[in-house]
C-alpha positions as CSV (number, residue, x, y, z in Angstrom):
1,X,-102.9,16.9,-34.6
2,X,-106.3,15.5,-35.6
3,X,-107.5,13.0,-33.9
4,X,-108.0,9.3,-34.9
5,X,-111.4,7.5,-35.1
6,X,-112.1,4.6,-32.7
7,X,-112.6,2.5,-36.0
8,X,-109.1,3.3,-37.3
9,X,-107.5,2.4,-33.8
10,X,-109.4,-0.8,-33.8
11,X,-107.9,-1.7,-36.8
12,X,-104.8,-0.5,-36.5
13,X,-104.9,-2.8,-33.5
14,X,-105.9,-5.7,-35.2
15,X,-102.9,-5.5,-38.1
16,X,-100.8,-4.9,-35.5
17,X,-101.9,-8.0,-33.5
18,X,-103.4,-10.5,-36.0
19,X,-103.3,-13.3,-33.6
20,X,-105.5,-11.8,-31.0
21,X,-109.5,-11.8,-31.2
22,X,-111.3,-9.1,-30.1
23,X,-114.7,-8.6,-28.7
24,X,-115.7,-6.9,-32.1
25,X,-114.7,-9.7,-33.9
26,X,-116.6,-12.4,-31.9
27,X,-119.9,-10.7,-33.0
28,X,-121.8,-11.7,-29.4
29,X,-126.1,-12.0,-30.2
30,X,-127.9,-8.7,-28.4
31,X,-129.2,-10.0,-25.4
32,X,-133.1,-10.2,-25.6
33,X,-135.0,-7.4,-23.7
34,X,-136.4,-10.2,-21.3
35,X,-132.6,-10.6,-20.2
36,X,-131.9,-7.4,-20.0
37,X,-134.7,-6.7,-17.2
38,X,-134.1,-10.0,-15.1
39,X,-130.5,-8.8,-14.9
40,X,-131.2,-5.6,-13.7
41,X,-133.4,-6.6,-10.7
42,X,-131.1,-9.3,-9.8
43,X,-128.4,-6.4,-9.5
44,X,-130.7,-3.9,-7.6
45,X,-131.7,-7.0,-5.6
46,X,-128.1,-7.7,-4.9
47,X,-127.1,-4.1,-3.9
48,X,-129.9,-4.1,-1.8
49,X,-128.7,-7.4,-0.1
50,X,-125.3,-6.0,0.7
51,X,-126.6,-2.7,1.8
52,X,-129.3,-3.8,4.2
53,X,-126.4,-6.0,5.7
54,X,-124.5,-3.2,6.1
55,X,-126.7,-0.7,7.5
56,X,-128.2,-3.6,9.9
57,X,-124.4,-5.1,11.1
58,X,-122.1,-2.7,10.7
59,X,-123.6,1.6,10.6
60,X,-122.0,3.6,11.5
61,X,-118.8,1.9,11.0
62,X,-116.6,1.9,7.5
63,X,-117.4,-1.2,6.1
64,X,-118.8,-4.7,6.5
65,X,-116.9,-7.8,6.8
66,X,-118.4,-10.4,4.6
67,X,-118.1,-13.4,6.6
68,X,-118.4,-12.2,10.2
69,X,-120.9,-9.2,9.0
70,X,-119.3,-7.4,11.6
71,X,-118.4,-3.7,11.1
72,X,-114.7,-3.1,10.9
73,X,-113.0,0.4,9.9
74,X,-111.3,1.0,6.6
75,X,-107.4,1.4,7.1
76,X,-107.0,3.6,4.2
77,X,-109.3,6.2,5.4
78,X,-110.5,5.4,8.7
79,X,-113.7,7.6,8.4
80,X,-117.3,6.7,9.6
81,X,-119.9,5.6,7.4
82,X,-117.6,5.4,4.3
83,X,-120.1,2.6,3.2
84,X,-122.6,4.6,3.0
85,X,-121.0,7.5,1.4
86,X,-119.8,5.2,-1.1
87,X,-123.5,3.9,-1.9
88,X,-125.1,7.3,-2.5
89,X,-124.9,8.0,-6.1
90,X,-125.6,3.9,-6.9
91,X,-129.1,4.9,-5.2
92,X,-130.1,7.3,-7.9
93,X,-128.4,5.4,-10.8
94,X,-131.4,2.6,-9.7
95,X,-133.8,5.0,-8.7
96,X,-133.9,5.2,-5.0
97,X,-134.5,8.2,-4.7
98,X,-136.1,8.1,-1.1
99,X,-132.9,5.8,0.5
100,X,-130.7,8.4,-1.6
101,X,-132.4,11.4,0.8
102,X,-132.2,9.3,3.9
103,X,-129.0,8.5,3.2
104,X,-128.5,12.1,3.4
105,X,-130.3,12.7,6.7
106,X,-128.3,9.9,8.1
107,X,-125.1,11.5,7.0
108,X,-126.7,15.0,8.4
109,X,-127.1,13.7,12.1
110,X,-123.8,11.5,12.1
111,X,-122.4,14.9,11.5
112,X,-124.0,16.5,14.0
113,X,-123.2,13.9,16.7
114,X,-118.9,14.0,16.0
115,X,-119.3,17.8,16.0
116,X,-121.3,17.2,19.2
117,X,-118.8,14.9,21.1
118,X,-115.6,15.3,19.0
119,X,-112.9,18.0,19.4
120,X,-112.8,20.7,17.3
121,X,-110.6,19.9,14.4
122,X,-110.5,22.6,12.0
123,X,-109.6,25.5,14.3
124,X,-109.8,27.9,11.2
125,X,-113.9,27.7,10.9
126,X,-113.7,26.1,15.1
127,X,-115.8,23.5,14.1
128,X,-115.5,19.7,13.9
129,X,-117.9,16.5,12.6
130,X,-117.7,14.1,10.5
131,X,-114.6,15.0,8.1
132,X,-112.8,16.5,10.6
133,X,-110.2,14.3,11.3
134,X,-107.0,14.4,12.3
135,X,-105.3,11.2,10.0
136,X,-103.1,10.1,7.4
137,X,-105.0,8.7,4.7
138,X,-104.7,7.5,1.2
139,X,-105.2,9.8,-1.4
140,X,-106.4,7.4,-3.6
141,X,-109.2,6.0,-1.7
142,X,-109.9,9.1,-0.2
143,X,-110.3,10.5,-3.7
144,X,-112.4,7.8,-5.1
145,X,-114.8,6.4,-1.9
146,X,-115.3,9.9,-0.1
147,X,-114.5,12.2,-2.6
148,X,-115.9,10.9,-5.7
149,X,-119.1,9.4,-3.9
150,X,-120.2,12.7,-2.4
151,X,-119.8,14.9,-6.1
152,X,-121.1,12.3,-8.2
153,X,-124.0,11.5,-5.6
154,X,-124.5,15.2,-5.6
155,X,-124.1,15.5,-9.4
156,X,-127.2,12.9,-10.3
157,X,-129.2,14.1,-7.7
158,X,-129.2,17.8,-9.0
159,X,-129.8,15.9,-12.5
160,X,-132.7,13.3,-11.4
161,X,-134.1,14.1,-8.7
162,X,-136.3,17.3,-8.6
163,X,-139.3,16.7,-6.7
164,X,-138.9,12.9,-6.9
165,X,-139.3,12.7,-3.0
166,X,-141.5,14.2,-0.1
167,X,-140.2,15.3,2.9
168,X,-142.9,13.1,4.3
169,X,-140.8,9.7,3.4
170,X,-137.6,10.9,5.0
171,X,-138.7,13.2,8.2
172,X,-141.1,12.5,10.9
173,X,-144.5,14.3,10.3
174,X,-144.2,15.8,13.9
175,X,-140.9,16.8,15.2
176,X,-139.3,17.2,11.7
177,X,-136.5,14.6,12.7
178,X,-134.9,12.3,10.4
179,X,-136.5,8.7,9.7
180,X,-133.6,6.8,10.1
C-alpha cells in the first residue's frame, strides 16, 4: 500500500471534521528573527536556572523539589543523579559543550564512588556502581530519563562535538582529576 501525503491527510481531516480549525488554517505571521533569538536565550537562560539549582540543592540526588529545592529521590527509578542524566543531550542541543563533558566526568566519579562503597551487584562481570541496583523500576521512565538520556546524549555528542572542548576546561591541569 502506498503511502498518503501529509497534504491529503490534512484534508481528508478537514472534510471529515469541517467544524474544527486547524493550525494550518489559522495562517499564524512567521515570527520575526529578533523573536526568534530573545526566545532562545530566555530558554537557555531558564535551563540554566533550573540546572544550577539543581546541581547546587540537590547532586547527587534524583531530582529537585521546586519549592523546598531540596533533593528528593525519584520513586520510579530511584537512581542517583537521574537529573543530571536527564540533562545531558539538552547541553549539546544549546551548545554546552564543556558542561556536556563535565557532566560526564561527574557521572564518571559518581560511578566510581558506588562501585567503591556499594556491594557488588552484577555478580556476572563482579562489579557494581552506579546502575547496579538491585530495584523495581518503571520501565517507562527508566526507558525515557536513563535510557533515552544517555543514547541520545551519546548520539549528539559523536555528531557535534569533535574537538569542541579541551581537556583543560573539564580536568585539573595537574593531577588529571575532574573539575567538578
Amino acid at each position: 500500500a502506498a503511502r498518503v501525503h501529509a497534504s491529503s491527510e490534512v484534508d481528508h481531516y478537514e472534510k471529515a471534521h469541517p467544524d474544527r480549525v486547524t493550525s494550518l488554517q489559522i495562517g499564524m505571521p512567521p515570527m520575526p528573527q529578533s523573536r526568534i533569538i530573545k526566545n532562545r536565550q530566555l530558554v537557555k537562560n531558564m535551563f540554566s536556572h533550573a540546572y544550577d539549582s539543581y546541581m547546587y540543592h540537590a547532586y547527587p540526588g534524583s531530582e529537585i523539589r521546586p519549592i523546598t529545592c531540596r533533593s528528593t529521590v525519584f520513586s520510579l527509578i530511584r537512581l542517583p543523579a537521574l537529573t543530571l542524566i536527564d540533562s545531558m543531550d539538552t547541553f549539546i542541543i544549546m551548545q554546552n559543550y564543556t558542561e556536556f563533558a563535565r557532566s560526564v566526568e561527574r557521572l564518571k566519579v559518581l560511578d566510581k564512588q558506588y562501585m567503591e562503597t556499594n556491594q557488588v551487584i552484577d555478580h556476572i562481570y563482579g562489579r557494581g556502581g552506579l546502575f547496579a541496583f538491585n530495584e523495581n523500576v518503571s520501565v517507562f521512565e527508566t526507558n525515557i530519563r536513563v535510557l533515552g538520556g544517555l543514547l541520545s546524549a551519546h548520539q549528539l555528542a559523536e555528531a557535534y562535538m569533535d574537538g569542541q572542548v579541551r581537556q583543560t576546561q573539564v580536568l585539573d591541569r595537574g593531577s588529571g582529576d575532574p573539575l567538578i
